[in-house]
N, C-alpha and C positions, 0 to 999 in steps of 0.2 A: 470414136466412141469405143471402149472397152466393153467387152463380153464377156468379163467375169462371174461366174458363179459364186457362189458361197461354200465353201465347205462343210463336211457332217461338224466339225468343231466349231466352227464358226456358228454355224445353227446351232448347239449345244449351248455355248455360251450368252448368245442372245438370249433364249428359252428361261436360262439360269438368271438373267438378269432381267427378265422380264418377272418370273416367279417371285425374286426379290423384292423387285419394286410395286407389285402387287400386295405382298405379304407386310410392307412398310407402311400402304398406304390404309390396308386395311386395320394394322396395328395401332396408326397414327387416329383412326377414328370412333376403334372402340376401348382408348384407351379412358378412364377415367377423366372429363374436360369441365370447367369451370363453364358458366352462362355466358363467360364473358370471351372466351376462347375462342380466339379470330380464327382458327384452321382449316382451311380451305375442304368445305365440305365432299365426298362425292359424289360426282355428276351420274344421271342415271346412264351416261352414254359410257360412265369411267365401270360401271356395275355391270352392264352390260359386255362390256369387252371381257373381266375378268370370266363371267359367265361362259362366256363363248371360246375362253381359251382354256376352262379348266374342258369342257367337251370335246374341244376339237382334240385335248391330249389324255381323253378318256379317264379323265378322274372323277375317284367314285371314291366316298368313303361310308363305312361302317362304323356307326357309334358305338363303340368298346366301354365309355367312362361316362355314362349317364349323369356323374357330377358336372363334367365340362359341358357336354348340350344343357343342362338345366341351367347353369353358369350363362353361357352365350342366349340361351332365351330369355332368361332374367333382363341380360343386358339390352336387347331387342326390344322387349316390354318397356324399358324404362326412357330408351328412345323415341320410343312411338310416344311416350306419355309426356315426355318436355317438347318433342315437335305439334303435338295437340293441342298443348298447353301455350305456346307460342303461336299457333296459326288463333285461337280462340283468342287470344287480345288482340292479334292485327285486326282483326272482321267484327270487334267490338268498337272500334276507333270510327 
């Protein structure tokens, strides 16, 4: 059995591609999608992790451009109102 450690670089780059595929996945979900648009949604456990990693590496931000938070609430709003709209036909069936 080997007892290798990782290096500061090696943690650097994991970090770096963990941040990516984070930023990918959350790009992939509020991008603009059709009803029909099979893409594999976020799991609360996928929301979660993100949550827990932007903490553990102390990120914090400051809304500077009041256009973009109004922009990403809009887009918030309009999620919550087609998954509303969809949970209310399933329980109409």
């Amino acid at each position: 059995m080997s007892n290798s450690a990782g290096t500061m670089d090696d943690l650097g780059k994991l970090h770096g591609k963990l941040t990516n595929y984070y930023n990918k996945r959350l790009d992939t979900q509020l991008a603009e999608q059709d009803d029909e648009d099979l893409s594999m949604p976020l799991s609360p456990a996928e929301l979660t992790a993100m949550n827990n990693f932007l903490k553990q590496n102390e990120v914090t931000a400051i809304a500077e451009d009041s256009e973009q938070l109004s922009d990403l609430q809009r887009k918030l709003k309009d999620k919550q109102r087609k998954g509303a709209a969809k949970l209310a036909s399933v329980t109409a069936i």
